[in-house]
Backbone as numpy.savetxt, mean C-alpha at the origin, in Angstrom:
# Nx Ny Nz CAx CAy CAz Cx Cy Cz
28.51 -51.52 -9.11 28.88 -51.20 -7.75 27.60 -50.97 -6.94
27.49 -51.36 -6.17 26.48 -51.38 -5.15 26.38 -49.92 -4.36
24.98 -49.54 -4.43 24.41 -47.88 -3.67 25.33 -47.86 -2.18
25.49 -48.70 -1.79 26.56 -48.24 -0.30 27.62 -48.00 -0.76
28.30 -48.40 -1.56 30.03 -48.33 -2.11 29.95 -47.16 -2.41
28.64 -46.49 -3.58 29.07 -45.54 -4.60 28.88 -44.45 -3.16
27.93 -44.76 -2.47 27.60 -43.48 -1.27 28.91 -43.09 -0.51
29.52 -44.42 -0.31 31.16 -43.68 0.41 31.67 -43.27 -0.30
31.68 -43.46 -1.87 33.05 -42.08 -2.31 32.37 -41.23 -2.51
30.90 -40.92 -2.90 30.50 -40.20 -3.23 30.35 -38.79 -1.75
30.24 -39.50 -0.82 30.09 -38.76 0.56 31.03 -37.56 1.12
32.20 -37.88 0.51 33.77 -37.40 0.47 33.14 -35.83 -0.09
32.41 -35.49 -1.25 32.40 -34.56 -2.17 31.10 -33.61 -1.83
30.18 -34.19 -0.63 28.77 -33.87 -0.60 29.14 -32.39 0.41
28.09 -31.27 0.24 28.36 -30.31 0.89 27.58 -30.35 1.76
27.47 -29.85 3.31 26.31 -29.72 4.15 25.41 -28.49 3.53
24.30 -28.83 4.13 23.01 -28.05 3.83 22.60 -27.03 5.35
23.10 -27.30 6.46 23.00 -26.83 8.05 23.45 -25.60 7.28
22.72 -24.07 8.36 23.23 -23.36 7.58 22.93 -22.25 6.62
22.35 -22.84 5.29 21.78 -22.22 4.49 20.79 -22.51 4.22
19.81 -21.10 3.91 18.06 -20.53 3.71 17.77 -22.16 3.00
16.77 -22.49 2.73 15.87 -23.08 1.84 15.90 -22.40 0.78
16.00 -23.28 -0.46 15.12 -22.70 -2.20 13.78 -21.50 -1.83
13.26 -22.43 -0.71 11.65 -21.18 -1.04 11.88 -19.96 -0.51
12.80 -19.30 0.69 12.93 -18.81 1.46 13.84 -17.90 0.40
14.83 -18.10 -1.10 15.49 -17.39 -1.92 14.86 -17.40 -3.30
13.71 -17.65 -3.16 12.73 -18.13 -4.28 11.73 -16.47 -4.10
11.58 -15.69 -5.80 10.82 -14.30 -5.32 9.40 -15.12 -5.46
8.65 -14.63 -4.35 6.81 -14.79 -4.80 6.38 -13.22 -5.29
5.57 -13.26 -6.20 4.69 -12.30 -6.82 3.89 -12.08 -5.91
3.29 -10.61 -5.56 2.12 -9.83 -4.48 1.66 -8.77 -5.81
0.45 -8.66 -4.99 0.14 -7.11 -5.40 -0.69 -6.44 -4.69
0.09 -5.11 -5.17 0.21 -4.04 -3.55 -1.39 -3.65 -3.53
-1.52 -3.82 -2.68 -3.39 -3.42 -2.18 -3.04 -2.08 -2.04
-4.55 -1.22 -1.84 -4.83 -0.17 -2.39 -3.96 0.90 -0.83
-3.97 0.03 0.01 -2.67 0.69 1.29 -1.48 0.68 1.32
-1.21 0.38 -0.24 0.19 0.20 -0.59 1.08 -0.19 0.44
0.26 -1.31 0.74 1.11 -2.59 1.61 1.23 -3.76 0.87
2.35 -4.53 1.17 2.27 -6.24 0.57 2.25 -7.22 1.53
1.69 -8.43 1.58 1.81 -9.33 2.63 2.76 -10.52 2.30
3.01 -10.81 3.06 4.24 -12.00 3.22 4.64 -12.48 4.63
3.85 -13.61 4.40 3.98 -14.72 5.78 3.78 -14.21 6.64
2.11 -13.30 6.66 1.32 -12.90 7.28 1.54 -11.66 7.92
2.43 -10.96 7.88 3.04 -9.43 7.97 2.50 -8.60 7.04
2.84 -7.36 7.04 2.45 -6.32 5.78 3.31 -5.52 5.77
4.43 -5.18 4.73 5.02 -4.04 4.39 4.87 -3.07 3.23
5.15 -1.66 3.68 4.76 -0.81 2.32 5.97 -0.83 1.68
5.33 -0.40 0.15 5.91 -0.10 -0.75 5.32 1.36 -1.02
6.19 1.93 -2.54 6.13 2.95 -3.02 4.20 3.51 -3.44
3.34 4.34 -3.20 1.89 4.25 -2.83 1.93 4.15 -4.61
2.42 4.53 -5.43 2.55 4.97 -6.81 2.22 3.30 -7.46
2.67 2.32 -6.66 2.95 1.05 -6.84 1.07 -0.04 -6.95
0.27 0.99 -6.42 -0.95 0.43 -5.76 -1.69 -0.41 -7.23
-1.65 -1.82 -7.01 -2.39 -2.40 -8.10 -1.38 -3.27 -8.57
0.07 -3.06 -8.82 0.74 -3.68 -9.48 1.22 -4.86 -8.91
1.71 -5.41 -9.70 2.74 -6.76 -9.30 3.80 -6.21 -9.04
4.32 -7.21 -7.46 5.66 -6.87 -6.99 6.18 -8.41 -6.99
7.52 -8.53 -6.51 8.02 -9.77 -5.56 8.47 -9.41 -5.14
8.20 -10.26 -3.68 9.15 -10.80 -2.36 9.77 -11.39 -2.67
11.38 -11.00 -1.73 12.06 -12.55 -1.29 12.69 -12.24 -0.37
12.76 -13.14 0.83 13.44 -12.88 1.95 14.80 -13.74 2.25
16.03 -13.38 1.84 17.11 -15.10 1.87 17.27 -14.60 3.10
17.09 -13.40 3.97 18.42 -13.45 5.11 16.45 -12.59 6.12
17.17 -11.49 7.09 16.61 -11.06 8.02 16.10 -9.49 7.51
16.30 -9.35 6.26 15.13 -8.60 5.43 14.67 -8.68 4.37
13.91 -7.64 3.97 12.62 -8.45 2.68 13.25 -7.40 2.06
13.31 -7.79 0.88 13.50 -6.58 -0.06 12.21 -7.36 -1.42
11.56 -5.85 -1.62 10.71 -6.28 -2.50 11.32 -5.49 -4.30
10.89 -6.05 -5.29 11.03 -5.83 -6.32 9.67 -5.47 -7.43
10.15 -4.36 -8.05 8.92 -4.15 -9.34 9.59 -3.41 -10.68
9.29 -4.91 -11.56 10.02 -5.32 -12.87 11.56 -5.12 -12.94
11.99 -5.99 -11.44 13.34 -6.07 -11.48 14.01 -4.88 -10.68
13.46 -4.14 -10.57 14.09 -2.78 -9.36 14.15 -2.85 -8.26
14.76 -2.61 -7.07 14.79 -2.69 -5.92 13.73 -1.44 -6.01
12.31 -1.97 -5.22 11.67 -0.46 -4.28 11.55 -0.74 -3.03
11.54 -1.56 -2.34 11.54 -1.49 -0.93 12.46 -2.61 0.04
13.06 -2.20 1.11 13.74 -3.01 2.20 13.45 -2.81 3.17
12.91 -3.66 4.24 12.46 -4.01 5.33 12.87 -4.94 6.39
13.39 -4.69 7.53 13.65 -5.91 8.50 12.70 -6.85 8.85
12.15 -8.25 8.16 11.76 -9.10 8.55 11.65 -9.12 9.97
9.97 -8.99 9.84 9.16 -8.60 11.14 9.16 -10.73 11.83
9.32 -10.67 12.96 9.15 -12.24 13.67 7.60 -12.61 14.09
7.08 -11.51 14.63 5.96 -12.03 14.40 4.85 -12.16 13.62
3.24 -12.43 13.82 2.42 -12.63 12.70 1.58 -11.16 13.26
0.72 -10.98 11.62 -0.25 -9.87 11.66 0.51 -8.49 12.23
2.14 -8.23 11.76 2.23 -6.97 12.22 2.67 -6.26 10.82
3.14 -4.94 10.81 3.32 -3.67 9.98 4.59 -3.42 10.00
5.01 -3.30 8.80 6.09 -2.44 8.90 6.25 -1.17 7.86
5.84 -0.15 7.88 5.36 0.90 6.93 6.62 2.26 6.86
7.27 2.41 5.80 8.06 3.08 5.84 7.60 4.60 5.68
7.51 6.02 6.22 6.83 6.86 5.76 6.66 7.82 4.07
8.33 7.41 3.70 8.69 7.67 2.20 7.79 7.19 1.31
6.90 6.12 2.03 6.15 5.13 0.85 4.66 5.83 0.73
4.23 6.15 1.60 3.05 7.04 1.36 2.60 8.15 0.64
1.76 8.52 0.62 1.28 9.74 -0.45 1.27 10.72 0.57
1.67 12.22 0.25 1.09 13.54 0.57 -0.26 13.82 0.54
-0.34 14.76 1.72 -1.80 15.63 1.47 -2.09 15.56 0.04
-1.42 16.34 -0.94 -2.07 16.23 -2.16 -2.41 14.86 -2.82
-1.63 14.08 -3.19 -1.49 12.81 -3.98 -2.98 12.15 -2.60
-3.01 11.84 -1.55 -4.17 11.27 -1.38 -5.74 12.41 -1.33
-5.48 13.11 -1.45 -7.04 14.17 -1.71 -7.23 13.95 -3.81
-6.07 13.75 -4.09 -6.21 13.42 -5.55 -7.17 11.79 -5.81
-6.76 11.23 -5.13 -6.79 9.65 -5.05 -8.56 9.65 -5.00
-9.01 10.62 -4.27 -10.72 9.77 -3.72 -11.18 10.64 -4.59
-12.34 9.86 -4.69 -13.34 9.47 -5.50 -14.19 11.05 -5.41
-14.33 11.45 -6.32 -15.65 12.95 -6.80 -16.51 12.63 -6.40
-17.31 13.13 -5.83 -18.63 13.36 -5.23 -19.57 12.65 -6.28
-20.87 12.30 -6.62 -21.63 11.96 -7.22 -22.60 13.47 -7.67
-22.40 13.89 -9.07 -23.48 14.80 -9.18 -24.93 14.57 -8.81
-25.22 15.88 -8.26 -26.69 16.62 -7.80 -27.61 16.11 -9.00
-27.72 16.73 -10.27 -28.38 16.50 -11.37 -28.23 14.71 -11.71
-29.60 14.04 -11.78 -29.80 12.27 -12.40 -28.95 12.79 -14.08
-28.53 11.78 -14.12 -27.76 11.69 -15.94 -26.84 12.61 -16.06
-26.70 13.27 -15.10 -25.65 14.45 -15.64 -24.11 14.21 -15.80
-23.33 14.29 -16.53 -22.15 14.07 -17.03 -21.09 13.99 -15.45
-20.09 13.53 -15.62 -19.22 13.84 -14.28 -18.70 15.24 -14.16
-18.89 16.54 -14.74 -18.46 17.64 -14.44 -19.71 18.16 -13.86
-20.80 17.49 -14.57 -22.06 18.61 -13.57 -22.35 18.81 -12.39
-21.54 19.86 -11.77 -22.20 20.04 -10.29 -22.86 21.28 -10.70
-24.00 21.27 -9.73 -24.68 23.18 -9.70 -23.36 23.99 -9.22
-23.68 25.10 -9.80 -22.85 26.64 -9.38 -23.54 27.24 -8.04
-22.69 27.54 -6.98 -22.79 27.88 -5.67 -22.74 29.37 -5.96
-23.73 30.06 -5.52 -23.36 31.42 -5.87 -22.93 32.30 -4.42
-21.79 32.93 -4.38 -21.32 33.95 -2.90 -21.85 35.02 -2.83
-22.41 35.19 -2.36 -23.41 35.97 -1.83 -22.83 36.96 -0.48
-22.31 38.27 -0.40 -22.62 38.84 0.72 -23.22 38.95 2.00
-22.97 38.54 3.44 -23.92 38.35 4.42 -24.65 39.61 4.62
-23.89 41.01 4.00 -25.11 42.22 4.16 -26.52 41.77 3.44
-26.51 41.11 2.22 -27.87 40.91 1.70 -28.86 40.36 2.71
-28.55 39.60 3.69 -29.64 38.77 4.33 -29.96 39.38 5.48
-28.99 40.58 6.11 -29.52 41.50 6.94 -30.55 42.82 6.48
-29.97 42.60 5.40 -31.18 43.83 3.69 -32.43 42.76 4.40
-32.75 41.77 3.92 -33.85 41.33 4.00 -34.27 40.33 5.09
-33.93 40.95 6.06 -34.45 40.80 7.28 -34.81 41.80 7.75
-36.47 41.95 7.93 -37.22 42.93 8.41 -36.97 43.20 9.81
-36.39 42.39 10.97 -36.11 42.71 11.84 -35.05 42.03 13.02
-34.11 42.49 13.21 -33.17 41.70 14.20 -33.81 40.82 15.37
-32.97 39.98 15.95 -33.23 39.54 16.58 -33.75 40.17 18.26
-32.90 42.06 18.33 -33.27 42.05 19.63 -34.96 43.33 19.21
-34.92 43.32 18.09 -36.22 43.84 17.67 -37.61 43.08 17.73
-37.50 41.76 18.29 -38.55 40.89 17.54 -39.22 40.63 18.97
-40.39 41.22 19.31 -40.91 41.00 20.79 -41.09 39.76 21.19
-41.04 39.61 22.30 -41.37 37.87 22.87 -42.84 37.44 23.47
Protein backbone atom coordinates (compact mmCIF):
# COMPACT_ATOMS: atom_id res chain seq x y z
CA UNK A 1 0.00 0.00 0.00
CA UNK A 2 1.33 3.17 -0.84
CA UNK A 3 2.52 6.05 2.15
CA UNK A 4 -0.65 8.25 1.06
CA UNK A 5 -3.25 5.34 1.48
CA UNK A 6 -1.65 4.08 4.76
CA UNK A 7 -1.58 8.09 5.94
CA UNK A 8 -5.48 8.29 5.42
CA UNK A 9 -6.38 5.52 7.67
CA UNK A 10 -3.80 6.03 9.66
CA UNK A 11 -4.85 9.93 10.14
CA UNK A 12 -8.34 8.85 11.58
CA UNK A 13 -6.30 7.60 14.93
CA UNK A 14 -3.51 10.48 15.14
CA UNK A 15 -3.89 12.80 18.23
CA UNK A 16 -3.16 16.62 17.99
CA UNK A 17 -0.07 17.90 19.61
CA UNK A 18 -1.63 21.99 19.79
CA UNK A 19 -1.90 22.28 23.27
CA UNK A 20 0.47 20.27 25.08
CA UNK A 21 4.12 21.28 26.82
CA UNK A 22 6.98 19.79 24.73
CA UNK A 23 9.09 16.49 26.03
CA UNK A 24 11.82 19.13 27.16
CA UNK A 25 9.59 21.48 28.90
CA UNK A 26 8.31 17.83 31.13
CA UNK A 27 11.76 16.52 30.91
CA UNK A 28 13.67 17.14 34.83
CA UNK A 29 17.26 18.93 34.13
CA UNK A 30 19.80 18.44 36.98
CA UNK A 31 21.21 22.03 38.76
CA UNK A 32 23.22 22.54 41.58
CA UNK A 33 22.31 24.90 44.12
CA UNK A 34 25.14 27.57 44.31
CA UNK A 35 26.36 28.64 47.48
CA UNK A 36 22.99 31.39 47.50
CA UNK A 37 21.01 28.55 47.54
CA UNK A 38 19.55 29.57 44.33
CA UNK A 39 19.07 27.38 41.06
CA UNK A 40 18.96 28.70 37.56
CA UNK A 41 16.65 27.74 34.88
CA UNK A 42 16.16 29.53 31.63
CA UNK A 43 18.00 32.26 32.97
CA UNK A 44 15.93 33.07 36.22
CA UNK A 45 17.06 32.01 39.75
CA UNK A 46 15.00 30.36 42.36
CA UNK A 47 15.78 29.32 45.98
CA UNK A 48 15.75 26.29 47.42
CA UNK A 49 16.15 24.86 50.93
CA UNK A 50 19.96 26.84 52.04
CA UNK A 51 20.70 23.17 53.70
CA UNK A 52 20.59 22.10 49.90
CA UNK A 53 23.89 24.33 48.96
CA UNK A 54 26.24 22.08 46.73
CA UNK A 55 23.88 19.42 45.88
CA UNK A 56 22.14 18.16 42.90
CA UNK A 57 18.62 19.18 42.32
CA UNK A 58 16.09 18.96 39.22
CA UNK A 59 13.97 21.21 37.49
CA UNK A 60 10.98 20.74 35.61
CA UNK A 61 8.57 23.10 34.55
CA UNK A 62 5.31 21.20 32.51
CA UNK A 63 2.84 24.05 33.37
CA UNK A 64 3.35 27.88 34.95
CA UNK A 65 5.49 26.63 37.93
CA UNK A 66 8.80 25.07 38.66
CA UNK A 67 8.83 22.71 41.15
CA UNK A 68 12.28 21.57 41.95
CA UNK A 69 13.30 18.10 43.30
CA UNK A 70 16.23 16.51 45.59
CA UNK A 71 16.53 12.65 45.32
CA UNK A 72 12.98 12.55 44.34
CA UNK A 73 11.33 14.95 47.06
CA UNK A 74 9.45 17.83 46.35
CA UNK A 75 11.64 20.95 48.05
CA UNK A 76 10.64 23.79 46.25
CA UNK A 77 7.58 25.48 44.09
CA UNK A 78 7.73 28.54 42.34
CA UNK A 79 5.62 30.56 39.77
CA UNK A 80 7.57 30.54 36.62
CA UNK A 81 9.05 33.94 36.43
CA UNK A 82 8.39 35.39 32.29
CA UNK A 83 11.09 37.24 32.25
CA UNK A 84 15.04 36.83 31.99
CA UNK A 85 17.72 37.49 34.85
CA UNK A 86 15.02 37.77 37.59
CA UNK A 87 14.59 36.11 41.35
CA UNK A 88 12.31 34.41 42.87
CA UNK A 89 13.48 33.66 46.56
CA UNK A 90 11.21 32.21 49.00
CA UNK A 91 12.15 33.45 52.66
CA UNK A 92 11.62 29.74 54.33
CA UNK A 93 14.62 28.85 52.12
CA UNK A 94 17.22 30.86 53.79
CA UNK A 95 19.34 30.48 56.79
CA UNK A 96 18.92 32.34 60.24
CA UNK A 97 21.16 34.67 61.99
CA UNK A 98 22.67 31.61 63.42
CA UNK A 99 22.98 28.98 60.54
CA UNK A 100 24.66 31.93 58.37
CA UNK A 101 27.27 33.34 61.20
CA UNK A 102 27.91 29.39 61.40
CA UNK A 103 28.51 29.18 57.60
CA UNK A 104 31.70 31.82 57.31
CA UNK A 105 34.79 31.08 57.38
CA UNK A 106 37.18 31.53 61.01
CA UNK A 107 39.38 34.12 60.96
CA UNK A 108 42.98 33.07 60.00
CA UNK A 109 45.21 32.61 63.18
CA UNK A 110 47.61 35.43 64.54
CA UNK A 111 50.46 32.78 65.22
CA UNK A 112 52.41 31.38 61.33
CA UNK A 113 51.80 27.32 61.65
CA UNK A 114 49.55 27.46 64.31
CA UNK A 115 46.80 24.86 64.36
CA UNK A 116 43.10 26.25 63.55
CA UNK A 117 42.22 26.70 67.31
CA UNK A 118 45.20 29.00 67.95
CA UNK A 119 44.08 32.35 68.56
CA UNK A 120 46.00 34.49 71.41
CA UNK A 121 43.96 34.92 74.74
CA UNK A 122 42.51 38.54 75.07
CA UNK A 123 42.89 39.37 78.55
CA UNK A 124 39.78 41.91 80.34
CA UNK A 125 41.22 44.09 82.01
CA UNK A 126 39.40 46.78 84.20
CA UNK A 127 39.34 50.48 82.82
CA UNK A 128 40.30 51.55 86.62
CA UNK A 129 43.82 50.02 85.86
CA UNK A 130 44.68 52.54 83.11
CA UNK A 131 43.48 55.49 85.15
CA UNK A 132 46.02 53.68 88.15
CA UNK A 133 48.56 54.34 85.57
CA UNK A 134 48.00 57.40 84.27
CA UNK A 135 50.05 59.91 86.01
CA UNK A 136 47.81 62.56 85.00
CA UNK A 137 44.30 63.41 83.54
CA UNK A 138 43.65 65.09 80.88
CA UNK A 139 42.45 68.44 82.59
CA UNK A 140 45.78 68.14 84.72
CA UNK A 141 48.20 68.18 81.83
CA UNK A 142 49.23 71.99 81.12
CA UNK A 143 49.13 73.32 77.56
Amino acid sequence: MPPLERFAEERLHLVPVTGHPSFRLCARQSRIVASDYLVSFDTNRYSVPFSLIGQTVEVEAPDAHIRIFHRGTLVATHPRLAGHHQFHILPEHGPGALQRNQRRPRPAPFAAGAGHDAFPDVEIRDLALYDALAPHTAQEIPA
